[in-house]
Backbone as numpy.savetxt, mean C-alpha at the origin, in Angstrom:
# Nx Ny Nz CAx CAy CAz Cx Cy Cz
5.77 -12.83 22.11 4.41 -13.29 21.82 3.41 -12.32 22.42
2.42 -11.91 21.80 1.58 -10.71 22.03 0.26 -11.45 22.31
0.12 -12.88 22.01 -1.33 -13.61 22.76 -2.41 -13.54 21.19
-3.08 -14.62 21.75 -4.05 -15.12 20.44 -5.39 -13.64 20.19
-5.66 -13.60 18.79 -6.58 -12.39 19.20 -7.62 -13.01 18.26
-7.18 -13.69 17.17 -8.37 -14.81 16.39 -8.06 -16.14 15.99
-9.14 -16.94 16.03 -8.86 -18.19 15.89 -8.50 -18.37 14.85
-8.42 -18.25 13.90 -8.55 -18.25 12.21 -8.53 -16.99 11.51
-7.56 -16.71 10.61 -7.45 -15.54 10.05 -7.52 -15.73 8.80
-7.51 -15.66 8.07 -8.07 -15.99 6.06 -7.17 -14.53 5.38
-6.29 -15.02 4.60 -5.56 -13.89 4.21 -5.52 -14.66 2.40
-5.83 -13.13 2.25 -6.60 -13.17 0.38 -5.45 -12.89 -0.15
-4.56 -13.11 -1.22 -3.76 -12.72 -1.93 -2.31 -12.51 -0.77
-1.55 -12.85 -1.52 0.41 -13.16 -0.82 0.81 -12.47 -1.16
1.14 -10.84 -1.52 2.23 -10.27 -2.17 2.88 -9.83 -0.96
3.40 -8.47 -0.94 4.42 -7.84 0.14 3.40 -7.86 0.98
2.49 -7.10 1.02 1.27 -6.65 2.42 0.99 -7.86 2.88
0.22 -8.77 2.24 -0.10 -10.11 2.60 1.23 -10.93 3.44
2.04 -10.90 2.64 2.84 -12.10 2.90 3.67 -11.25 4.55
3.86 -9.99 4.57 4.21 -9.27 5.57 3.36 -9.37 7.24
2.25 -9.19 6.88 1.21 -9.64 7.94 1.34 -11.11 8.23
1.18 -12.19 7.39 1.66 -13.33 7.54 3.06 -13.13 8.62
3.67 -12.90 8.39 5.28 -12.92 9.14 4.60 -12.56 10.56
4.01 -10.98 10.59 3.71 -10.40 12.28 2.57 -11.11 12.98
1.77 -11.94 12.10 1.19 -12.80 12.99 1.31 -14.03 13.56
2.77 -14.52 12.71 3.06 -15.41 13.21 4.46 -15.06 14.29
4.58 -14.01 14.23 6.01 -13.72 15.07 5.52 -13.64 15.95
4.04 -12.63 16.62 3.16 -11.84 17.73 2.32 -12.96 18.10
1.97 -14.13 17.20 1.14 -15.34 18.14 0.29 -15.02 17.93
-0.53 -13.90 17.17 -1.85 -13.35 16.55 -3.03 -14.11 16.22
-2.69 -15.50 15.91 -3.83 -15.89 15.66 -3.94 -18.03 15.40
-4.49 -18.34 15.78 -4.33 -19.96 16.00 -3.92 -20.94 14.86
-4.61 -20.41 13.96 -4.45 -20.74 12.18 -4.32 -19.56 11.17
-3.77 -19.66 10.08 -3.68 -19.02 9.48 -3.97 -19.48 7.55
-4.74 -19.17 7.36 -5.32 -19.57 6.44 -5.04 -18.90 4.99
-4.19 -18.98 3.94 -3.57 -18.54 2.57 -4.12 -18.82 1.59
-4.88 -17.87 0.62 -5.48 -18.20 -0.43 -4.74 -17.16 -1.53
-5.00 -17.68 -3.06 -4.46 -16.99 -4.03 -4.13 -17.74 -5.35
-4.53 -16.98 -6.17 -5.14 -17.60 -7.70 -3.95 -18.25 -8.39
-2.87 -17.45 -7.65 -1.64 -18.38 -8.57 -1.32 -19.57 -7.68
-0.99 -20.85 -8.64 -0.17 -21.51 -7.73 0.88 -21.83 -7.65
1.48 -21.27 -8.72 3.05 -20.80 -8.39 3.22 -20.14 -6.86
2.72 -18.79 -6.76 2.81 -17.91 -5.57 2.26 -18.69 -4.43
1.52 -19.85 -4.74 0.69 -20.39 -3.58 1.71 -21.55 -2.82
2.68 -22.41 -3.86 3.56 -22.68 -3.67 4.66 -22.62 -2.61
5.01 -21.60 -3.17 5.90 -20.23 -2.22 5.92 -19.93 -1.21
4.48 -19.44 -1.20 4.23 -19.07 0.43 3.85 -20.24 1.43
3.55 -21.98 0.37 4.16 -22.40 1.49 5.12 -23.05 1.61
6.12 -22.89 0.57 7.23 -23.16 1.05 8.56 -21.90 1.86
7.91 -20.87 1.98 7.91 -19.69 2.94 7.59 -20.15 4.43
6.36 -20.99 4.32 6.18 -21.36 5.93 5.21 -19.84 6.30
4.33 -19.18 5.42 4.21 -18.33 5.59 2.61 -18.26 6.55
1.94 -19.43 6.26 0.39 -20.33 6.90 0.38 -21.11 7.37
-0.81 -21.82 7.57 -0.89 -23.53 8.17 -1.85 -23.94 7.27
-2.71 -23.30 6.58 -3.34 -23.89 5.28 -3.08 -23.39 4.34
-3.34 -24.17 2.62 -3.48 -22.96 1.70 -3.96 -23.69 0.82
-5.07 -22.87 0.07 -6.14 -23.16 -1.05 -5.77 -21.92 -2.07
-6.23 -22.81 -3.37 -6.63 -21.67 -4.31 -7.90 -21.20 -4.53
-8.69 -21.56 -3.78 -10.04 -21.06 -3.21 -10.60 -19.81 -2.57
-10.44 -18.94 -2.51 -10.77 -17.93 -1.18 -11.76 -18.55 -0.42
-12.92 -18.85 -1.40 -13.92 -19.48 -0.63 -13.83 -20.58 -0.04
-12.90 -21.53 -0.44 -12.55 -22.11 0.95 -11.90 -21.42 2.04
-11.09 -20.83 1.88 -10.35 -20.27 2.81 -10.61 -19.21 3.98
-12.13 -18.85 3.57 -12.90 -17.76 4.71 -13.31 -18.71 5.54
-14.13 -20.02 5.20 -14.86 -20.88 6.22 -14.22 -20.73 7.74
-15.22 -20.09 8.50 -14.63 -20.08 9.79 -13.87 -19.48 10.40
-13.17 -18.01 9.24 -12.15 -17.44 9.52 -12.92 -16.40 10.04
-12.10 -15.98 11.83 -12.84 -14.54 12.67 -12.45 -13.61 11.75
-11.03 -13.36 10.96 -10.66 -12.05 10.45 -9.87 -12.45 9.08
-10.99 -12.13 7.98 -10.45 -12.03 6.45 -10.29 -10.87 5.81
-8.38 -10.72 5.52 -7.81 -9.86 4.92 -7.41 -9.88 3.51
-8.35 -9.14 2.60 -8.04 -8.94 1.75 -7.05 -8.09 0.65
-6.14 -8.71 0.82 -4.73 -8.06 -0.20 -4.45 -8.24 -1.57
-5.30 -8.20 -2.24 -5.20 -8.09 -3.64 -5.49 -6.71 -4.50
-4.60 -6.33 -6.01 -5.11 -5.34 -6.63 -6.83 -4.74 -6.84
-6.54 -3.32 -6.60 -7.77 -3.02 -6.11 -9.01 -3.77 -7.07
-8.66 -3.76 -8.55 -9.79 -4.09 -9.28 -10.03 -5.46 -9.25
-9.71 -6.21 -8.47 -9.93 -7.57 -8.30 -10.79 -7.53 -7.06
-11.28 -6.69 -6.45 -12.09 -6.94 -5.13 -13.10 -6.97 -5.36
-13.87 -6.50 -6.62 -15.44 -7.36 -6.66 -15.47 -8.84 -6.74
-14.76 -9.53 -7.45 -14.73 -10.94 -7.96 -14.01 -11.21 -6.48
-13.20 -11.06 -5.57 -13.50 -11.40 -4.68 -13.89 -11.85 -3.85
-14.79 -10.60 -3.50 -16.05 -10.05 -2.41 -17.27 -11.14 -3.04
-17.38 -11.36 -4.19 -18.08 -12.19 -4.69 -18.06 -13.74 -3.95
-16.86 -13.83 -4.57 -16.48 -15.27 -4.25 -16.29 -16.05 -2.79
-16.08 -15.15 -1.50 -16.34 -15.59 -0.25 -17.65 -14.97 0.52
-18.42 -14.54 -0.06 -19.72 -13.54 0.64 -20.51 -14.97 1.23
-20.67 -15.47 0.47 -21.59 -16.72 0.42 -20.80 -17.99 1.92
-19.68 -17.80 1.89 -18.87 -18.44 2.65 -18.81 -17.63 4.31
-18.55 -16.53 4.40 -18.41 -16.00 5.29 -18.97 -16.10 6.54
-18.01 -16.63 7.70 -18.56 -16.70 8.84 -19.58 -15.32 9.62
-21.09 -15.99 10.24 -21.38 -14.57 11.30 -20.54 -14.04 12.21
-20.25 -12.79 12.04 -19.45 -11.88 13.21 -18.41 -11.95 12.45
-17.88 -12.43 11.66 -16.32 -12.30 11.14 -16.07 -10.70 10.71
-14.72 -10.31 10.50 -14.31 -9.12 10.09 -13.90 -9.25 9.16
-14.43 -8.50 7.53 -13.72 -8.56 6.63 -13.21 -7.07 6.16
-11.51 -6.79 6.46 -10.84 -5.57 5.92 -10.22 -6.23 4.64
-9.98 -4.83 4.23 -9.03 -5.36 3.05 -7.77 -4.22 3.01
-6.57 -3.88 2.26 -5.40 -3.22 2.15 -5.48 -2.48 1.26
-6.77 -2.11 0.38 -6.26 -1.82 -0.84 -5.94 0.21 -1.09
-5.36 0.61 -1.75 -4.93 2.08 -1.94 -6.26 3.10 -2.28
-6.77 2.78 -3.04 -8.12 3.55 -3.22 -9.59 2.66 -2.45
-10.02 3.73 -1.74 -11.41 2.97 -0.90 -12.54 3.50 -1.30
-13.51 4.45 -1.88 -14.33 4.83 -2.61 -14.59 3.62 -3.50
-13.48 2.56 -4.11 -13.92 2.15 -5.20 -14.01 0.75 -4.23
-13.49 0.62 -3.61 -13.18 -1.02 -2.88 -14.32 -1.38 -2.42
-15.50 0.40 -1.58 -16.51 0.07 -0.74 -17.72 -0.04 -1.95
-17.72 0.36 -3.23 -18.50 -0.27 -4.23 -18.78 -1.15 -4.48
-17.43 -2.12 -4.95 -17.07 -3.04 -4.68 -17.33 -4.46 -4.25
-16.98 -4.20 -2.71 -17.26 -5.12 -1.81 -18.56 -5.26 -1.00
-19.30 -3.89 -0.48 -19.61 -3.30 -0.07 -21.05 -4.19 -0.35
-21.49 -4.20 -1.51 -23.13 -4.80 -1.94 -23.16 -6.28 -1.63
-21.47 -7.25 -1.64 -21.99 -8.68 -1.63 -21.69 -9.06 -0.03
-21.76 -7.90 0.88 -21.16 -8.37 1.58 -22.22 -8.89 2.88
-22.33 -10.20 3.65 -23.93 -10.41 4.00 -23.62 -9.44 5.57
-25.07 -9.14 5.99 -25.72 -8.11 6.87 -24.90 -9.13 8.87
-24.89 -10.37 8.72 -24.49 -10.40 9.29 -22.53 -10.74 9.77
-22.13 -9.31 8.96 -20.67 -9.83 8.65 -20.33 -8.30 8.89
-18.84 -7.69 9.39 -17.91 -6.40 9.40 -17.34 -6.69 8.48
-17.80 -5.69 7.85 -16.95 -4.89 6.39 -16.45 -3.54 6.98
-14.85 -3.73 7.12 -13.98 -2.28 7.56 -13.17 -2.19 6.95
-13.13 -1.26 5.68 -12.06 -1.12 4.15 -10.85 -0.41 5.39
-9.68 -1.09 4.65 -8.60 -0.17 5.32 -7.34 -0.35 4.65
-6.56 0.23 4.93 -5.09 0.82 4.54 -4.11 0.60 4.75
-3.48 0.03 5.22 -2.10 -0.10 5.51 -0.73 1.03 4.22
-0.37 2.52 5.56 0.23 3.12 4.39 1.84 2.46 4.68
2.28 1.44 4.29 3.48 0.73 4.17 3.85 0.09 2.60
4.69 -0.07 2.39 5.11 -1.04 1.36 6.86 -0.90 0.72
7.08 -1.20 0.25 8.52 -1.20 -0.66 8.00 -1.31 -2.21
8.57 -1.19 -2.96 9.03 -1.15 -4.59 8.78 -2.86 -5.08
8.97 -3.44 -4.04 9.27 -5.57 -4.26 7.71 -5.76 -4.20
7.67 -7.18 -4.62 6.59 -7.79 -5.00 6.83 -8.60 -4.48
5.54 -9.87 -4.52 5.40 -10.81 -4.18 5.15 -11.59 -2.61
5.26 -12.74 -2.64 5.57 -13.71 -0.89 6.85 -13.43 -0.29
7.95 -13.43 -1.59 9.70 -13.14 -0.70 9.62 -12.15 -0.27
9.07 -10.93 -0.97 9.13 -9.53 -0.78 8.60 -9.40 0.94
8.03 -9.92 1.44 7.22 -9.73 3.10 8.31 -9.95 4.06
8.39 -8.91 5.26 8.71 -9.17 6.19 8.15 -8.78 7.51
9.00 -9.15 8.56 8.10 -8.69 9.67 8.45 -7.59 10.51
7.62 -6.41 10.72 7.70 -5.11 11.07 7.62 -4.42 10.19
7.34 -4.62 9.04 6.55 -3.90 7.78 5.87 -2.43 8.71
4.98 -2.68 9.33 4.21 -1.93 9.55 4.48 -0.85 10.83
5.72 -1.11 10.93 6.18 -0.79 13.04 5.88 0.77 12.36
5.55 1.78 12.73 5.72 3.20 13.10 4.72 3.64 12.34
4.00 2.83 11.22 3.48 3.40 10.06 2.19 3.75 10.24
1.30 4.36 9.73 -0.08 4.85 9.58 -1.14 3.41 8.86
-2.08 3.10 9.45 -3.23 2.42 8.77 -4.55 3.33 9.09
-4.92 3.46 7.86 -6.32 4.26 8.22 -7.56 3.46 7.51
-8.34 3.20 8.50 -9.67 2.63 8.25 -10.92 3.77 7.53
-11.64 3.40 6.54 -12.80 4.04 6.20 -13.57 3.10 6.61
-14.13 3.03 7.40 -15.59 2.50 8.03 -16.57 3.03 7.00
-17.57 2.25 7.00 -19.63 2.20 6.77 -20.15 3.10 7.49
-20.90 3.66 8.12 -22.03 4.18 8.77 -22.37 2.94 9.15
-22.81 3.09 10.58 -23.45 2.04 11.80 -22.55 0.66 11.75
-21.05 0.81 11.17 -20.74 -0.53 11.71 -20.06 -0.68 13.09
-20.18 -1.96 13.44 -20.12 -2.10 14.96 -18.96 -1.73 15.56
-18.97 -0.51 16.92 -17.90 -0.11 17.31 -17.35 -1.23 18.02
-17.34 -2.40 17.89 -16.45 -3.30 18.72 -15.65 -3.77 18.11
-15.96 -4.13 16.60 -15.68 -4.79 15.74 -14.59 -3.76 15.16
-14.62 -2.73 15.08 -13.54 -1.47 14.80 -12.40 -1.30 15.73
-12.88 -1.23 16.90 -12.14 -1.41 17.95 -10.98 -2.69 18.22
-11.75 -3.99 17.53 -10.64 -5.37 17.59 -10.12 -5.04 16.34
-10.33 -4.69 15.38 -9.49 -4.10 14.36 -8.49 -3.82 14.93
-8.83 -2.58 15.03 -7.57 -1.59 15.59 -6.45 -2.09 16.22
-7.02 -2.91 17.11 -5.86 -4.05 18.21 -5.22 -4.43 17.34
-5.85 -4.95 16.46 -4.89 -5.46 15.36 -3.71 -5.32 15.00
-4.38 -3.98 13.92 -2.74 -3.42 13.87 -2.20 -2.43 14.69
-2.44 -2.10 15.70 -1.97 -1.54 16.46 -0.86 -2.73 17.26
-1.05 -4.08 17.34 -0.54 -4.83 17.95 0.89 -5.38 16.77
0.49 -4.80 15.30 1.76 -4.64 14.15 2.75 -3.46 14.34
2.04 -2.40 14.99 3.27 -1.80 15.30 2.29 -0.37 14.60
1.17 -0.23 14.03 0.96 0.97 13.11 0.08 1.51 14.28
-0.04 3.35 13.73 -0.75 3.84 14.38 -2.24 4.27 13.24
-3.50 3.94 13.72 -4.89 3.87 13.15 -5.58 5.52 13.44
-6.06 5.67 12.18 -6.61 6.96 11.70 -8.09 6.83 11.14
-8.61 6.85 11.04 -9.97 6.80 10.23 -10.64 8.46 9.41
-11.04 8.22 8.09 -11.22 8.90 7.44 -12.54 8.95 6.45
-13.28 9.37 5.93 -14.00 8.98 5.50 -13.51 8.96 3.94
-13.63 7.96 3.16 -13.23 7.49 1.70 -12.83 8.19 1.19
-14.18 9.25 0.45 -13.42 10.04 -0.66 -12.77 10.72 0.07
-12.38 11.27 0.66 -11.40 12.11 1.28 -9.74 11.62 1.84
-9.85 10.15 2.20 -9.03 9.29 1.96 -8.28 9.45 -0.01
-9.03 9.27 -0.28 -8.58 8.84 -1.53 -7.77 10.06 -2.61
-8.43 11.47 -1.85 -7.77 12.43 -2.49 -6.64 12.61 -1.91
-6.75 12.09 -0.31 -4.93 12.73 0.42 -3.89 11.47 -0.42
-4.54 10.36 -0.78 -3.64 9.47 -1.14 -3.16 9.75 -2.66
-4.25 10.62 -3.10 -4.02 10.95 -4.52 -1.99 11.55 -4.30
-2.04 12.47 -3.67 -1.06 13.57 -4.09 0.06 12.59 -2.70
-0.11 12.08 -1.85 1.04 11.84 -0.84 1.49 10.54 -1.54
0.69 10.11 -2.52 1.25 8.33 -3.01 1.16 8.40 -4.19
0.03 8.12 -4.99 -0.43 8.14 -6.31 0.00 9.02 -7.30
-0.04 10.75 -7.29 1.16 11.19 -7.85 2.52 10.91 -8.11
3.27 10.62 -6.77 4.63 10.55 -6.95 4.84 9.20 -7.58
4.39 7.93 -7.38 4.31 7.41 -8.03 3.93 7.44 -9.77
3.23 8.54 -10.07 3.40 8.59 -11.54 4.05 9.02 -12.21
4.40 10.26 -11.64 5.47 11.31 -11.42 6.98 10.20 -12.26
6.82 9.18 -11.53 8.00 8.79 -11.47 8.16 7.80 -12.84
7.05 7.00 -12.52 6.94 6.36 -13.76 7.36 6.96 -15.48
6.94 8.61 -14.70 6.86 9.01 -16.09 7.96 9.23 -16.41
9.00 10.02 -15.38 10.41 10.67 -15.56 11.00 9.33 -16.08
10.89 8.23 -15.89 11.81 6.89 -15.84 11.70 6.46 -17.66
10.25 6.63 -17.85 10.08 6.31 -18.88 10.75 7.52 -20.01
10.44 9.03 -19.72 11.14 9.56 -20.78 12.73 9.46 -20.59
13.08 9.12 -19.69 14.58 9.03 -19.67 14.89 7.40 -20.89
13.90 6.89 -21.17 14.09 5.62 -21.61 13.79 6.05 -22.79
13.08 6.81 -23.29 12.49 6.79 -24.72 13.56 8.45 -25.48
14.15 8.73 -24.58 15.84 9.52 -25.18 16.63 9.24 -26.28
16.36 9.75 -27.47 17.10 9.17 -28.03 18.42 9.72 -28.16
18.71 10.66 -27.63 20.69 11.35 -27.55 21.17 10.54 -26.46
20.19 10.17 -25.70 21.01 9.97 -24.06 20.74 7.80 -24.58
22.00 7.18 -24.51 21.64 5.42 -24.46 21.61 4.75 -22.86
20.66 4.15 -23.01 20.54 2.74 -21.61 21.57 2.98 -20.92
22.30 2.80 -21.41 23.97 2.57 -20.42 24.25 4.39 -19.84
24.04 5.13 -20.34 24.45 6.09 -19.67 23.29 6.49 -18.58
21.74 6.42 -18.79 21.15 6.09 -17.92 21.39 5.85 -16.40
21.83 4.82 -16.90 22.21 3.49 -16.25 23.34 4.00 -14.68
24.46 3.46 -15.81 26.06 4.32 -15.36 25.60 6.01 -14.66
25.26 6.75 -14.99 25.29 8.04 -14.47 24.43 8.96 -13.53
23.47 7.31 -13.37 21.87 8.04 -12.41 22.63 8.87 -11.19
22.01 10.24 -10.98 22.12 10.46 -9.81 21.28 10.12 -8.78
21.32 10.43 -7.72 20.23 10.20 -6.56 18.66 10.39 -6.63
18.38 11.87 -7.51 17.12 12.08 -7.93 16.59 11.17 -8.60
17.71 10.77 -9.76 16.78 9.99 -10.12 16.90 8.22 -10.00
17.56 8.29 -9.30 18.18 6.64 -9.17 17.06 6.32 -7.71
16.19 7.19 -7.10 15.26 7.32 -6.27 14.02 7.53 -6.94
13.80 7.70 -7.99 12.69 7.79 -9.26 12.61 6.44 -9.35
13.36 5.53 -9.99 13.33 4.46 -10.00 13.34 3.53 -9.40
13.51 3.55 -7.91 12.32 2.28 -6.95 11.04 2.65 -6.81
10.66 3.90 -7.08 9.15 4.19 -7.05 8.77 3.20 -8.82
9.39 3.45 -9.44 8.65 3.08 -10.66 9.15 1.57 -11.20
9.86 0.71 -9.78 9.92 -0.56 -10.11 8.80 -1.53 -9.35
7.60 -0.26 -8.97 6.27 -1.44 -7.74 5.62 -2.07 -8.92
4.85 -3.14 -8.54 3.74 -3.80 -8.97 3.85 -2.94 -10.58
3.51 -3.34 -11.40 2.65 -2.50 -12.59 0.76 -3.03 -12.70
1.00 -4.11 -12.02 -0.82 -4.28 -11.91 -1.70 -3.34 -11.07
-0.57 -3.81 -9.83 -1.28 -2.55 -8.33 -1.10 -1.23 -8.89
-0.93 -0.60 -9.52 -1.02 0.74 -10.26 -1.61 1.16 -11.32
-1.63 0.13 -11.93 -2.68 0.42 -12.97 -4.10 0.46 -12.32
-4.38 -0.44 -11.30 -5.50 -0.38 -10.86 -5.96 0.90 -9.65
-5.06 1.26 -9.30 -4.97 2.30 -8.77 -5.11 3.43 -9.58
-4.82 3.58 -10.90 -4.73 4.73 -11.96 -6.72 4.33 -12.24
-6.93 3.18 -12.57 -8.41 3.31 -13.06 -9.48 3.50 -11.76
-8.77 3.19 -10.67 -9.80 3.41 -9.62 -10.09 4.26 -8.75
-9.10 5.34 -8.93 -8.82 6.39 -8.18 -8.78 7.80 -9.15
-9.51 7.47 -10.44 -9.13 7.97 -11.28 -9.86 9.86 -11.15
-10.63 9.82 -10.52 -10.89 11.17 -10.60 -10.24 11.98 -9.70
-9.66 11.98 -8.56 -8.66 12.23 -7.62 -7.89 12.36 -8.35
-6.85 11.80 -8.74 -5.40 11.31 -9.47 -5.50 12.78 -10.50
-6.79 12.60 -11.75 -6.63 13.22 -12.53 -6.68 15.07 -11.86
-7.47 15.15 -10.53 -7.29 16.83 -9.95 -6.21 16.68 -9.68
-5.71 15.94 -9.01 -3.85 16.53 -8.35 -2.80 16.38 -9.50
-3.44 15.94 -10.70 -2.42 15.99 -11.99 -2.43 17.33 -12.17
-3.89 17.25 -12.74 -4.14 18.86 -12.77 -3.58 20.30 -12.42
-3.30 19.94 -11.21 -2.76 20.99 -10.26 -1.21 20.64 -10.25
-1.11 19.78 -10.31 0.37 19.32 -10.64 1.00 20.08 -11.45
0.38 20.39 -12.77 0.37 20.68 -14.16 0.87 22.15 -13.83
-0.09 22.56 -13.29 -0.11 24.23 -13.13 0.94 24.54 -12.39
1.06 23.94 -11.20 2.27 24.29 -10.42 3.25 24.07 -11.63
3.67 23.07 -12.16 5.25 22.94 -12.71 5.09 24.31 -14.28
4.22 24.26 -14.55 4.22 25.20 -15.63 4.50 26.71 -14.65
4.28 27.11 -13.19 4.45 28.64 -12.85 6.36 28.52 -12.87
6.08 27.13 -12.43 7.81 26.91 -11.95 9.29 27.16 -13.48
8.08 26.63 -14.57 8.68 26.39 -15.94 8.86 27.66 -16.41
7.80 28.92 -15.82 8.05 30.56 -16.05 9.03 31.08 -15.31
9.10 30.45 -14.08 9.99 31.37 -13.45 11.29 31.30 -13.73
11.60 30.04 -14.33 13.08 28.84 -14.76 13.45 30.33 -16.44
12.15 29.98 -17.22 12.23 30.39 -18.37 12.81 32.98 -17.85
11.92 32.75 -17.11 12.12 34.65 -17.05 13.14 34.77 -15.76
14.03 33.86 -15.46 15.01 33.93 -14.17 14.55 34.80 -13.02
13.26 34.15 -12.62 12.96 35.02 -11.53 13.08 33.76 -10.02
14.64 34.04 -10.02 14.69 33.51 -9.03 14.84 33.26 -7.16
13.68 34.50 -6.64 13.53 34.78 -6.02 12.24 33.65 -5.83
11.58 33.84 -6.67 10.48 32.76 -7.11 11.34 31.49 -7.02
11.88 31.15 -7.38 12.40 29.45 -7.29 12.78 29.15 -6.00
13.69 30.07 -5.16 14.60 30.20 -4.06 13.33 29.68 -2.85
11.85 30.81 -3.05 10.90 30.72 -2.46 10.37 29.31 -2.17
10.30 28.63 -3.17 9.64 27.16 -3.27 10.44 26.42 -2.83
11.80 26.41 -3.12 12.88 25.33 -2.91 12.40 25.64 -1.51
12.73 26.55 -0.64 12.72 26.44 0.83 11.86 25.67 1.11
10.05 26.25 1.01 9.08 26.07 1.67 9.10 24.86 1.33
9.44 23.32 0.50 9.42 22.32 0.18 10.45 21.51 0.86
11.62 22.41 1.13 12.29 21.76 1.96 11.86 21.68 3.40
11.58 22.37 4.18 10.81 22.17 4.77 9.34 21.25 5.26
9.18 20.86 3.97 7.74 19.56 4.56 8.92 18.67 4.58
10.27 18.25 3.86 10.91 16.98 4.06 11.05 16.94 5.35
11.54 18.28 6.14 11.90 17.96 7.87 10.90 18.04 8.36
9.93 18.26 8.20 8.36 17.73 8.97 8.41 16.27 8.97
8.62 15.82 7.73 8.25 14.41 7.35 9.31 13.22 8.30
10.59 14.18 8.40 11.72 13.58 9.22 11.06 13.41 10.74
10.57 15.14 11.10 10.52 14.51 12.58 9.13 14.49 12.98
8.49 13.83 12.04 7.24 13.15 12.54 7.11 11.39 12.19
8.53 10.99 11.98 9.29 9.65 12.41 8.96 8.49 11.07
8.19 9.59 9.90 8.08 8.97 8.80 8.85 8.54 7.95
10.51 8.80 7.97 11.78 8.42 7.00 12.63 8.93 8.37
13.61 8.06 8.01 14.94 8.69 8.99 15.57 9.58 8.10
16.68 10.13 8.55 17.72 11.69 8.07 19.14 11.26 7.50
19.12 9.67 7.26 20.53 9.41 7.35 21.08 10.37 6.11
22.12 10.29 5.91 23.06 11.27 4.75 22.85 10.02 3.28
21.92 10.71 2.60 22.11 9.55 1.07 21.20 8.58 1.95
19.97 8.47 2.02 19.35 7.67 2.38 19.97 6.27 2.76
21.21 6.39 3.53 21.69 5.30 4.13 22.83 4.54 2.87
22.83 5.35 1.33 23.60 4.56 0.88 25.41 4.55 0.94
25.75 5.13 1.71 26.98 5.75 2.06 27.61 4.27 2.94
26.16 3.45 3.52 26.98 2.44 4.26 26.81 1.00 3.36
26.22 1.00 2.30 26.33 -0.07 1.08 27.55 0.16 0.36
28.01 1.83 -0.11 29.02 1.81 -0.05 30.16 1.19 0.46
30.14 1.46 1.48 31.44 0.84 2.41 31.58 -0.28 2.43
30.28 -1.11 1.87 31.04 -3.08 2.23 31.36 -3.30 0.37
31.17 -2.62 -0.23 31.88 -2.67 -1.29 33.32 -2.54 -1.54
């Protein structure tokens, strides 16, 4: 138990992020009540028959009343209607962050309904899995991982600061960035590969020499690792594709160009040129290793799923 840090916490939307935080605040003692809102009530259901709150409305606006810290976890293009819908509700002094992938568009957004005496601190959580939903959440989601806040201009350094406790008290380490600039590193470290993938998955599907089953039966690792990227959300990405959309479309861009020098060098066997890239690329993976962002196991650990087979 890590000790109470708000009386009331208001958590917008249940999927993995949501329903994950749910888990570490109730594991860490984080907060006195916990308050669950969300448009479905199927999912609303769930989470509480998850045990995942102590209240739950399909209201948001009920569900801010009184809450010190409202987290908003829903697809990005749903945060005006939102921000709408609890502005009017919102306790003075409360903190309202939200999770969502693109922040340029979130602080549009949210940003105008949000009243003067309230913290608005857009932020990030860079965690997730491929799963959806309330089942999809667990707890330590966040242990080692990066959350980066884009703050306002003049909002209150205290109020940033109990943030931070926050998730710092989940286990993540806090960065702050300013938006658009956020939004372009996320372009190419998330948002690419994610399309990237979508796309390879899909032309492997729309093949007509190659059938489903061989697909299927014969994925190797490349691409059998293509395909948990391109089994996330299809809402949370689409909204991410329209909201992040001018970012996305430069690192396509450049995307483009790179694989076309790569498609010359493949096509005129200059493979001194290929040899060159393979290295220097291998290389960011062992950066990425020992700066504690993926472990090194052999086959990303599937060698021991193997074995209980």
């Amino acid at each position: 138990m890590s000790g109470v840090q708000f009386d009331r916490i208001a958590l917008i939307g249940i999927g993995l992020i949501g329903s994950s935080i749910a888990h570490d605040i109730k594991r860490l003692g984080l907060a006195k009540e916990i308050v669950i809102s969300t448009r479905s009530a199927e999912t609303l259901k769930r989470a509480e028959e998850l045990k995942l709150g102590d209240r739950y409305t399909p209201s948001s606006a009920e569900a801010v009343k009184d809450a010190d810290l409202v987290i908003v976890s829903v697809p990005v293009g749903a945060s005006e209607s939102v921000a709408k819908e609890i502005s009017a509700h919102l306790k003075p002094g409360a903190i309202v962050t939200d999770v969502g992938s693109t922040k340029a568009s979130v602080i549009a957004q949210m940003q105008p309904h949000m009243p003067a005496n309230v913290h608005f601190i857009p932020g990030h959580p860079l965690a997730g899995t491929e799963k959806s939903g309330p089942d999809a959440g667990f707890a330590g989601l966040f242990e080692g991982r990066w959350c980066i806040f884009t703050p306002i201009p003049s909002t209150d350094e205290a109020a940033i600061r109990k943030l931070r406790h926050f998730w710092e008290t989940l286990g993540s380490r806090v960065d702050e960035m300013d938006p658009e600039h956020h939004d372009k590193v996320l372009a190419i470290v998330s948002h690419l590969p994610h399309l990237i993938a979508y796309n390879i998955v899909g032309t492997a599907d729309d093949l007509e020499t190659v059938t489903e089953s061989e697909v299927i039966k014969y994925s190797a690792s490349g691409f059998r690792d293509f395909t948990r990227l391109a089994a996330s959300d299809p809402t949370m990405w689409r909204d991410v594709c329209l909201h992040n959309r001018d970012a996305i479309l430069e690192m396509l861009s450049r995307f483009s160009e790179d694989l076309a020098s790569l498609q010359r060098a493949i096509r005129w066997g200059e493979g001194d040129k290929i040899f060159e890239l393979f290295t220097r690329t291998r290389a960011i993976r062992r950066s990425i290793v020992e700066a504690g962002q993926d472990v090194d196991a052999p086959d990303f650990g599937r060698h021991a799923l193997d074995a209980k087979k």
